[in-house]
Each structure stands twice: as C-alpha cells, then as structure tokens.
C-alpha positions, -999 to +999 in steps of 0.1 A: +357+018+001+321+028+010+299+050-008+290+083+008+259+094+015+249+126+001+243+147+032+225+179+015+230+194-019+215+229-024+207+249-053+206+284-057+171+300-071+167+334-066+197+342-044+185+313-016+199+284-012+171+257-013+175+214-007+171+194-034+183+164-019+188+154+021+199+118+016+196+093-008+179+064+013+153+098+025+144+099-018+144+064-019+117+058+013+094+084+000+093+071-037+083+040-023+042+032-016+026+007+000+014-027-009-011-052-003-013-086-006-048-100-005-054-141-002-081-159-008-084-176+025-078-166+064-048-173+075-028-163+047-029-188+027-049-200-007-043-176-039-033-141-036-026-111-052-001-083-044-012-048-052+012-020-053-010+007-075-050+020-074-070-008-081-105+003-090-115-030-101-102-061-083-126-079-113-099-074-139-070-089-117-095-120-111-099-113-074-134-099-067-153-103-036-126-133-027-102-115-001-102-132+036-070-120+050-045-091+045-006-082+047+007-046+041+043-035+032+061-018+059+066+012+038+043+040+025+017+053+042-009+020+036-039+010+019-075+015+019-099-012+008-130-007-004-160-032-005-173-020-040-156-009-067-139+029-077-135+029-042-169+033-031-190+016-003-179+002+031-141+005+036-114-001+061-079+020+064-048-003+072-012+007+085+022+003+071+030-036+084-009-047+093-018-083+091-056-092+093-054-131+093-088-131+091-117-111+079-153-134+090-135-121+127-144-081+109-179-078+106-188-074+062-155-075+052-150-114+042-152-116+004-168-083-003-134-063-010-137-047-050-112-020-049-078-008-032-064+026-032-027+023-023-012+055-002 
C-alpha cells in the first residue's frame, strides 16, 4: 500500500485558515541547498572537495587557490565562488546543474578560487 502524500494541512490562527504544509517532497526540495564540487584539475578529475555549506576559507579544507573545474547539484538555487576569501574579490555565480570542465578557458578564475557561498 503506498504512502499518501499530504496534499495541504491548515492551521487555524486567528480565525484564518493558513498552510503549513503543501506536500512533503515541496518541504523536502526547499530544505535542500546546493553544492559544489571543486577538483583540482580540468576535466574533473584530480582531488576534489564537495561543499554543501559557506565556506569563507577554502584554506582550512586544504583547497586554496587549487580549483580548475566545477560540478553543481541540481538542487538549490547554486553557488557563488569567490576568488579571495569571506567572499570577497572577483567572483562567478553558477546555476543549479552547471559543469565548468575547465577554468584556464575563464579568464582569472584557474586556481585563484578562496571562498564559496552556497545558495
């Protein structure tokens, strides 16, 4: 027997009836973020990192300055990196599901990323 989903549940606050819930795979996509995962050379390959939280340091996760290619999760709304750290300095926004296979192809961005703020 399947589950059923849970279509709309309402509470009452101050004699209105307001949503709470609208289904549970709609609370479960917007809990989720993004992430990244950063390798150390183009073409996905060579060490890498996935980051699924702020980063203000890539230092302390041993991945400073060494980034040449990019995958983001499909879900949540992406990723910014940043080429210095605390998110300062040159940056580039990426997309829910963008690859960059290669960053010496994007002008200052091969091995200069310091910081990642997740959306």
């Amino acid at each position: 027997m399947k589950m059923a989903k849970i279509l709309l549940a309402t509470i009452l606050l101050a004699g209105a009836a307001v949503p709470i819930v609208t289904s549970i795979s709609d609370v479960h996509a917007a809990s989720k973020k993004s992430c990244v995962t950063l390798y150390e050379d183009v073409h996905f390959k060579g060490k890498s990192v996935t980051i699924c939280d702020d980063v203000q340091k890539l230092s302390k996760l041993k991945f400073n300055d060494k980034a040449s290619s990019v995958k983001v999760s499909k879900s949540g709304n992406g990723a910014t990196l940043y080429e210095h750290t605390d998110f300062r300095g040159g940056y580039v926004n990426l997309k829910p599901g963008d690859k960059v296979a290669d960053f010496t192809k994007l002008i200052g961005l091969n091995d200069v990323i310091s910081s990642v703020n997740i959306k």
